[in-house]
C-alpha positions in Angstrom: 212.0 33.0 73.6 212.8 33.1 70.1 216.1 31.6 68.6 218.8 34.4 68.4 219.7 35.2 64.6 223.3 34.9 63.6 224.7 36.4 60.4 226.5 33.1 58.4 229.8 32.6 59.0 231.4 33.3 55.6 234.4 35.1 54.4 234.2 38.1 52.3 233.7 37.1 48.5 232.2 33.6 49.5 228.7 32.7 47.8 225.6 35.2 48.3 223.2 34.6 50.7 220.4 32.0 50.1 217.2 31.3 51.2 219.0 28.8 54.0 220.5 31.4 55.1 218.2 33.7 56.2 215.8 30.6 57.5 219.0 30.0 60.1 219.2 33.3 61.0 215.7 33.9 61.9 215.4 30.2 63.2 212.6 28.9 61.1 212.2 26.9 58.4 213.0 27.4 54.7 209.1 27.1 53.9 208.4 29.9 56.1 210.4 31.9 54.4 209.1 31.1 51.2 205.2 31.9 52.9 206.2 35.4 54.3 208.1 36.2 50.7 204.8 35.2 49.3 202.7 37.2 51.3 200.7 34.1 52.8 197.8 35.0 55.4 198.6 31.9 57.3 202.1 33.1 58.8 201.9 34.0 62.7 202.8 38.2 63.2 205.9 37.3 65.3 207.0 34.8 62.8 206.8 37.0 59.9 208.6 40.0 61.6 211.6 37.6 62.8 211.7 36.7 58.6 211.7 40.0 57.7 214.0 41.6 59.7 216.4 38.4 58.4 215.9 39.2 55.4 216.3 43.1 56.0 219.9 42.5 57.8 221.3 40.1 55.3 220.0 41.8 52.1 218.6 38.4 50.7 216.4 38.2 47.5 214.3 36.0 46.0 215.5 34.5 42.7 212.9 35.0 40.0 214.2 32.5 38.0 214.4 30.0 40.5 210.5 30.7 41.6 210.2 30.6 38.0 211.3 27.2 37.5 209.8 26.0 40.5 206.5 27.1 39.2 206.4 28.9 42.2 203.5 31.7 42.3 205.0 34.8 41.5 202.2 37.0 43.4 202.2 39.0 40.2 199.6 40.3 37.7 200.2 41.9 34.7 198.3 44.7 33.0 198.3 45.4 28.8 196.8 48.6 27.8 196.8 50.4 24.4 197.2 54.3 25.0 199.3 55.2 28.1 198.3 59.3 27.5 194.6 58.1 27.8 194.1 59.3 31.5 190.8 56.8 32.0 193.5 54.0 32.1 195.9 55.6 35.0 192.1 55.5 36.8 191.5 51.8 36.0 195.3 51.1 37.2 194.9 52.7 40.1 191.6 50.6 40.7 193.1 46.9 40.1 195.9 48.1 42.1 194.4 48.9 45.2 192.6 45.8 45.2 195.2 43.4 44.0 197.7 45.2 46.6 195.1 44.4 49.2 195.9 40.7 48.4 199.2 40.4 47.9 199.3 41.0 44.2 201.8 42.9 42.6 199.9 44.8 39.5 202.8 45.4 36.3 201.1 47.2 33.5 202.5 48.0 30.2 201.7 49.9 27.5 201.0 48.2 24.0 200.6 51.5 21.8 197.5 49.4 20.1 199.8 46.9 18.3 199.3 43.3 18.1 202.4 42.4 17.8 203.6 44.4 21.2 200.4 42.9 22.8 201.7 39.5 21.8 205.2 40.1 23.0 203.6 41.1 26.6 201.6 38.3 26.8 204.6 36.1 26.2 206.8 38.0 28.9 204.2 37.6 31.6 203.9 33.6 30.7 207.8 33.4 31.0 207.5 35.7 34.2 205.1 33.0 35.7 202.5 36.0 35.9 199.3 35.1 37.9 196.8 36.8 35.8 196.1 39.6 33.6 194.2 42.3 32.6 193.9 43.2 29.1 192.4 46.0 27.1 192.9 44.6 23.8 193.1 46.6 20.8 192.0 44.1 18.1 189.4 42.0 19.4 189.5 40.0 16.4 193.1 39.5 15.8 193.7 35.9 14.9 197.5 35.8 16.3 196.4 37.7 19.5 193.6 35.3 19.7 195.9 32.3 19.4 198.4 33.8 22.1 195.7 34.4 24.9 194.6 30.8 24.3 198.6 30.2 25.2 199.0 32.1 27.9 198.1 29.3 30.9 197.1 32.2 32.9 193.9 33.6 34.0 192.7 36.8 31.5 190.0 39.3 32.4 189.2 41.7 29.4 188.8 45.3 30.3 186.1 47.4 28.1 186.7 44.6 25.2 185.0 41.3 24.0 187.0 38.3 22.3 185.5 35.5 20.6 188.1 33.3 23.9 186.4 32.2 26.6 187.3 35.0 28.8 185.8 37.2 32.1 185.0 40.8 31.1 184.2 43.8 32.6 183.0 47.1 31.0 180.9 50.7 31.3 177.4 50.7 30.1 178.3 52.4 27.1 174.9 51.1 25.3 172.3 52.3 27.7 174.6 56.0 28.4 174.7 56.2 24.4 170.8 55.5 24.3 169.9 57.9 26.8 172.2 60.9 25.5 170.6 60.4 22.0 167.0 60.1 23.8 167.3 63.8 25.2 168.6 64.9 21.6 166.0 63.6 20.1 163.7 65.2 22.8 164.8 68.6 22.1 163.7 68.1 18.3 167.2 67.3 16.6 166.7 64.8 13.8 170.2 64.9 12.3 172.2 63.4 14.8 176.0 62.5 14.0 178.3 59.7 15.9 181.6 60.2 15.9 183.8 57.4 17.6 185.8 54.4 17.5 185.6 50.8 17.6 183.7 49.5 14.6 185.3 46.5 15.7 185.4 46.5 19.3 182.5 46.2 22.2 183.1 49.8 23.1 181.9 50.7 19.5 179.6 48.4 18.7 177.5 49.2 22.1 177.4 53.1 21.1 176.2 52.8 17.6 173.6 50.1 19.6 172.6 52.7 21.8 171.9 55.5 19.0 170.5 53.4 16.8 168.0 52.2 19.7 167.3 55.5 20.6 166.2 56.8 17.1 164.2 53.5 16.5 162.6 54.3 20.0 161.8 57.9 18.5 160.6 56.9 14.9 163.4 58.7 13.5 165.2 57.4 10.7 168.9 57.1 11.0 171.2 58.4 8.2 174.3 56.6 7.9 176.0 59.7 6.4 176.1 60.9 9.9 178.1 58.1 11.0 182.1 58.4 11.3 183.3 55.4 13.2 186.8 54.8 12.5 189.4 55.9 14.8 189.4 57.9 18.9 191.9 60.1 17.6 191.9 64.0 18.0 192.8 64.9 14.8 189.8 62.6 13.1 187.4 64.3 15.1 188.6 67.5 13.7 188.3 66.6 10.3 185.0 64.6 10.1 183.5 67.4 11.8 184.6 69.8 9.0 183.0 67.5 6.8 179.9 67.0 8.3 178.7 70.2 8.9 179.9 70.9 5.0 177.0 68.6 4.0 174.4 69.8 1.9 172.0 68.7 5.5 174.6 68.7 7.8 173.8 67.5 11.6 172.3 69.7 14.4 173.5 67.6 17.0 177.0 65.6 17.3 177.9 63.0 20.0 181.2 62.5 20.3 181.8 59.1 22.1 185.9 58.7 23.4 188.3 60.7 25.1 190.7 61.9 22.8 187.8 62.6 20.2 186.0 66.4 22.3 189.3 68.2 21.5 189.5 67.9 17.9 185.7 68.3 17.4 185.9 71.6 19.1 188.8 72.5 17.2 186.2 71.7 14.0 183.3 73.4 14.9 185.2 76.6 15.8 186.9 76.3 12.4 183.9 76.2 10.4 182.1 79.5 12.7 179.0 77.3 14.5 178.4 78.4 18.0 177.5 75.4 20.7 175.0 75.1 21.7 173.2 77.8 19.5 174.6 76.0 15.9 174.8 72.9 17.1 174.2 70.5 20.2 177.3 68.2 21.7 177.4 65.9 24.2 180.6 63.9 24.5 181.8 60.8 26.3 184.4 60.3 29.2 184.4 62.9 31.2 187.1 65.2 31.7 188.7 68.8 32.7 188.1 70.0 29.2 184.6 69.4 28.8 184.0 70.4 32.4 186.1 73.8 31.8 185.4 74.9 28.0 182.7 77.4 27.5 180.3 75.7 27.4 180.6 72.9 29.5 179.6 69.9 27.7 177.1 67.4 28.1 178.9 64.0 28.6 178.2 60.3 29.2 180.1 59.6 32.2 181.2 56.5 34.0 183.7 55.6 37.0 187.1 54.3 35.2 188.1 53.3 38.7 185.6 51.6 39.4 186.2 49.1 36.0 189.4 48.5 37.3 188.1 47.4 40.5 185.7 44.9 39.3 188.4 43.6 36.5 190.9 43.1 39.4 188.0 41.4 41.8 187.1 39.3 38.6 190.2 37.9 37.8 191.0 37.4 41.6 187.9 35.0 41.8 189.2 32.8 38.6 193.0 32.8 40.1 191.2 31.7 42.6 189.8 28.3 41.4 185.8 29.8 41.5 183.6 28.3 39.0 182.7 31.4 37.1 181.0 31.1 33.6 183.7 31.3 31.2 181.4 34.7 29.5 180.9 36.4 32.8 180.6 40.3 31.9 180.4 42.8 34.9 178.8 45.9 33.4 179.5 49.7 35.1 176.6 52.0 34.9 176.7 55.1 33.3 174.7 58.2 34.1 174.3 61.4 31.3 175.4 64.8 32.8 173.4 67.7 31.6 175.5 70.9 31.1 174.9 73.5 28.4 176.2 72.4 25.0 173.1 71.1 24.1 169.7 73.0 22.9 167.0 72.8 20.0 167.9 73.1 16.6 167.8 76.6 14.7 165.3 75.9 11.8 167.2 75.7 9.3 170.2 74.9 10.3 172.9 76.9 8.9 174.6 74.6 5.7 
């Protein structure tokens, strides 16, 4: 029969409970305790309930500070992002959470708003917070003072949709081989003016795009003009106004891919302003799925790929290397992506309205 818990005989304003405390009262040892706060596997049902009803009836919480100082695991992985209105990461969240959760993990995710500096400060905050691990979607992959802190950090890092010159585990869509294949069928319907806008000129994400449209036009003996490329920012309002622009040129595009989330918006808000009809005018096919290009009249073409399941294989990543596992310090885990034929796309009008 187990030992009878007794609440600690102390007067009203005497010290607050400790970790002794609740190991009397549930009659097992302090390094039980410390197991079931933990959320180790190897504690017996019966054991564990006895702690945490203990801990329930004398309201006892772990110090931070002192697991902290200990060097204590802290069960806890942190999570830097760059854009906290971008709704692809709430689907990688939710992702590394459900498996992390699975294992005891506590995910803690924080916005950056793309700025080294923040992403720097974060980094920090999880070292002093004893963090386990982290996920990362860095903004600058280049950044010599983000590089530095990562090398600092003492914890396992797992990049998400980003490469760093750091030894580090990665995980990321198949943004090459969707890019490729959207420009293929483009190609195939007869365009030959074909303009990227995006992103990234100096992240993976980017890079991997202008790969895949460059590949596809080589593939196609198509020459690519490099007046049709705008790769400088995911924002809305730049996919308005390159747009504008483009189709001002004395050959403006017949086709426009328009690779990152934020980006479909603003380019529809373009093409309306300068009169072309899709798919009549001109072709679109645009990255990241989402309600808008599913819903707009048209629907539009898009290169698609499961956000949830990047966070997924991040979170099963970094688990492995938190783990001890020898993994190759470059180990990349690629998503597929698939190309989802709607209506925005059709053969150029010859000639295309200038």
């Amino acid at each position: 029969m187990p030992p009878k818990r007794t609440q600690p005989d102390r007067a009203p304003g005497a010290a607050r409970i400790t970790v002794h405390d609740v190991a009397r009262a549930a009659g097992v040892a302090i390094g039980t305790v410390s197991r079931v706060v933990n959320g180790a596997p190897s504690v017996a049902p019966d054991v564990r309930q006895r702690v945490e009803a203990a801990i329930a009836e004398l309201g006892w919480a772990p110090s931070a500070a002192a697991q902290a100082m200990r060097g204590a695991p802290t069960r806890m992985v942190g999570f830097i992002f760059s854009d906290i209105r971008n709704p692809l990461y709430s689907s990688m969240i939710k992702g590394a959470e459900d498996v992390l959760s699975e294992h005891g993990y506590m995910l803690v995710v924080a916005s950056s708003d793309g700025q080294p500096a923040r992403e720097i400060a974060l980094m920090q905050l999880f070292k002093r917070r004893r963090a386990d691990g982290m996920l990362f979607a860095v903004e600058e992959e280049s950044n010599a003072d983000v590089l530095r802190c990562v090398a600092d950090t003492g914890y396992p890092i797992v990049l998400l949709e980003r490469e760093m010159a750091a030894a580090l585990g990665a995980v990321g869509a198949d943004h090459l081989s969707g890019t490729r294949h959207a420009t293929a069928h483009l190609l195939s319907l007869g365009h030959r003016r074909i303009a990227l806008i995006s992103g990234g000129r100096n992240n993976r994400v980017g890079r991997d795009r202008l790969a895949g449209l460059v590949q596809a036009h080589e593939a196609a003996g198509v020459p690519l003009d490099p007046a049709l490329l705008r790769l400088d920012s995911f924002a809305s309002e730049y996919g308005q106004r390159e747009v504008q622009l483009l189709l001002e040129l004395d050959a403006p595009p017949t086709a426009i891919v328009a690779a990152g989330m934020h980006l479909l918006q603003g380019v529809l808000q373009g093409i309306r302003m300068k009169g072309r009809r899709i798919p009549q005018d001109i072709s679109l096919v645009a990255s990241n799925d989402s309600p808008l290009a599913q819903l707009v009249t048209p629907p539009v073409d898009v290169i698609r790929y499961d956000a949830y399941a990047l966070g997924r294989e991040a979170a099963l990543l970094l688990l492995r290397r938190m783990n001890g596992e020898s993994i190759p310090p470059a180990t990349r885990v690629e998503v597929p992506t698939e190309f989802v034929l709607r209506a925005s796309s059709a053969p150029p009008d010859a000639p295309p309205r200038g």
